[in-house]
N, C-alpha and C positions, 0 to 999 in steps of 0.2 A: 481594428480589434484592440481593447483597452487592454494592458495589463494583466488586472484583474480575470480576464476570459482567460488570458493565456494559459494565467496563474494556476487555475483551474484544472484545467484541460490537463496541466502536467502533476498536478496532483490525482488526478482520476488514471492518469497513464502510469504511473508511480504504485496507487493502491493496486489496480491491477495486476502491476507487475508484479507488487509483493505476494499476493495472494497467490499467483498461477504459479510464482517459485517453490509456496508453503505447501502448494498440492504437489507439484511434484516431487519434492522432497518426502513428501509424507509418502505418498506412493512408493517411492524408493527404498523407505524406511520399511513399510511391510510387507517386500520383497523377499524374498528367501536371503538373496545377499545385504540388507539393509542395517548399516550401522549404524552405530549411535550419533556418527557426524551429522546424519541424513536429518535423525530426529533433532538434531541440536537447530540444525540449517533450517529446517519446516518453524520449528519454535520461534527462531529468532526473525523471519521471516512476518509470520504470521503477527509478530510481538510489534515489527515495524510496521505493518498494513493497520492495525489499531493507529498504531501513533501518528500516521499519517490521514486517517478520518480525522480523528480530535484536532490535527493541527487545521485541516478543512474549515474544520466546525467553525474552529477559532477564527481562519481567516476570514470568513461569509460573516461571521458576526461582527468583528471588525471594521468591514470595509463595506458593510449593509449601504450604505447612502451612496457609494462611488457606483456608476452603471455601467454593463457589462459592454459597451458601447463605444 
């Protein structure tokens, strides 16, 4: 497995994770008990799962000729 697949794989494990944190967070948030940490955590969460597609994007464009092999 090259690299590159790894590279991957832990970027898609990574967006994931950021996303599933920003839903429960957010969930948390419109909770009866839901503070504004909750909404700040979901924000910054969610603000990291962008920056980690773009960083994707970048890397696949990048490294287009290296195979995943």
């Amino acid at each position: 497995m090259s690299l590159k697949a790894v590279h991957l794989f832990f970027v898609a494990c990574f967006t994931s994770l950021s996303f599933g944190c920003a839903a429960l967070k957010a969930r948390d948030y419109f909770s009866p008990q839901g503070t504004v940490g909750d909404l700040l955590f979901a924000l910054g969460a969610m603000a990291s799962g962008v920056a980690i597609l773009v960083y994707g994007k970048y890397f696949l464009k990048k490294l287009k000729h290296i195979s995943y092999l």
